[in-house]
LOKESE-945999 format. One record per residue (C-alpha): residue in three letters; x, y, z. Coordinates in nm, 3 decimals, padded with zeros to 5 digits. Each point is the difference from the previous one (the first is absolute). Layout:
(atom "ALA" (X Y Z))
...
END
This chain:
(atom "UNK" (-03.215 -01.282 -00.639))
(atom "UNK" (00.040 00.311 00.191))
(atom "UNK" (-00.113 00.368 -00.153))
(atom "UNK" (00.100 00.321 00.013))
(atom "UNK" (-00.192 00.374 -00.058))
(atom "UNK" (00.184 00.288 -00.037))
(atom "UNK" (-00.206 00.293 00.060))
(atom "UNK" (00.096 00.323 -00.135))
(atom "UNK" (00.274 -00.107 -00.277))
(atom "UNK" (00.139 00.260 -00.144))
(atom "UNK" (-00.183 00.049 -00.394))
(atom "UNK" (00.352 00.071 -00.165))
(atom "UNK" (00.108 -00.318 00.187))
(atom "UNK" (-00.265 -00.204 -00.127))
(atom "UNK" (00.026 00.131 -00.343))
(atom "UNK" (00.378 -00.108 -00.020))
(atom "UNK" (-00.074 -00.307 00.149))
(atom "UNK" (-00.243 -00.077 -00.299))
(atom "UNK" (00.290 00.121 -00.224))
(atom "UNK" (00.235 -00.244 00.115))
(atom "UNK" (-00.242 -00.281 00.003))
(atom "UNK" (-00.102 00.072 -00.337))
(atom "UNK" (00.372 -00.032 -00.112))
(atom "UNK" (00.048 -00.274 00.189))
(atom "UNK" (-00.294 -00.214 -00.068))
(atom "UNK" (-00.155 -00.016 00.352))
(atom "UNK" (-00.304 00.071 00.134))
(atom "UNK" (00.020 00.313 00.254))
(atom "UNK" (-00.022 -00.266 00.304))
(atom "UNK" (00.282 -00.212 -00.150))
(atom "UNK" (00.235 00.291 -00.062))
(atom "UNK" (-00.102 00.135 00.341))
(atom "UNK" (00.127 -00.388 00.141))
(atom "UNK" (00.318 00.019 -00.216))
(atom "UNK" (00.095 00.347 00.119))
(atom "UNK" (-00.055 -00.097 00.402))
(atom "UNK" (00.166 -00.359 -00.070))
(atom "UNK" (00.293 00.188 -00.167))
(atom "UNK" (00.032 00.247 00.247))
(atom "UNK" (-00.073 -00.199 00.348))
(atom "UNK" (00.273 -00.259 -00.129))
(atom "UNK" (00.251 00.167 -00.125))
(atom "UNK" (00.110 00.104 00.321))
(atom "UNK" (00.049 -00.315 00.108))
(atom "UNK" (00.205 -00.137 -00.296))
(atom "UNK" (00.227 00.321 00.005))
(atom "UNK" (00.204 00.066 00.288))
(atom "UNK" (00.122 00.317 00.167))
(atom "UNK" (00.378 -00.061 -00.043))
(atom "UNK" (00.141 00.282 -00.193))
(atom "UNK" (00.327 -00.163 -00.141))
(atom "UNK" (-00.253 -00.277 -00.144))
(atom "UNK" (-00.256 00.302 -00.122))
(atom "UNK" (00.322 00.162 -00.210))
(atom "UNK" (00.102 -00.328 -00.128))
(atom "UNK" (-00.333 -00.100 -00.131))
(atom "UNK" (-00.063 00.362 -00.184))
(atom "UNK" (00.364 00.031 -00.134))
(atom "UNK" (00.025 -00.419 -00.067))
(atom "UNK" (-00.105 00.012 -00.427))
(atom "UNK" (00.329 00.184 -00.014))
(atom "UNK" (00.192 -00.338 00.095))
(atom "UNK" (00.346 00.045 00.135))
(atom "UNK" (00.281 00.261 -00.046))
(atom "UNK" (00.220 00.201 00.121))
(atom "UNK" (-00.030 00.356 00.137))
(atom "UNK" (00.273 00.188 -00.074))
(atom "UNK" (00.201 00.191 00.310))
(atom "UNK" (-00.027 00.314 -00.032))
(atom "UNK" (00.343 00.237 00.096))
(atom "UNK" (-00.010 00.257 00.229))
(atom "UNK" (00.196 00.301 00.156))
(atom "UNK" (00.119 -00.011 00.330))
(atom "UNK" (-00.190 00.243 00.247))
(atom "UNK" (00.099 00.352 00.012))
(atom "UNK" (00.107 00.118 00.308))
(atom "UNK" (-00.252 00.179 00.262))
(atom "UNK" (00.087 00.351 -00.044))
(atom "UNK" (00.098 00.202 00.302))
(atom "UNK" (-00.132 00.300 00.069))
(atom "UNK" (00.214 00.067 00.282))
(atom "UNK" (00.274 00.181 -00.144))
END
């Protein structure tokens, strides 16, 4: 099994990282695992399509209709000419 030191980790760091262990119910090295494994995969499970991005955020609303909106015709480009 391979280790890792981090020298020079940030207190405030380390002190939230032992908060959200605590609430979690990990030791500090298993939280610090979870947090690399859920950040070093998730960008390989997501993709970088932004149709598929807006479909996945706006999906819990299931499917309707959106209403067309009416609008004026353009006004005409004034002329300062005359």
């Amino acid at each position: 099994m391979n280790s890792i030191i981090i020298d020079n980790f940030d207190d405030d760091l380390i002190v939230r990282l032992q908060k959200r262990a605590e609430h979690s119910g990990r030791s500090l090295e298993a939280e610090a695992k979870e947090i690399l494994r859920a950040v070093l995969t998730k960008n390989e499970e997501n993709s970088l399509n932004l149709a598929a991005k807006i479909e996945q955020r706006f999906s819990h609303f299931g499917d309707f209709e959106i209403p067309i909106i009416s609008r004026d015709s353009l006004r005409e480009i004034p002329n300062f000419e005359d």
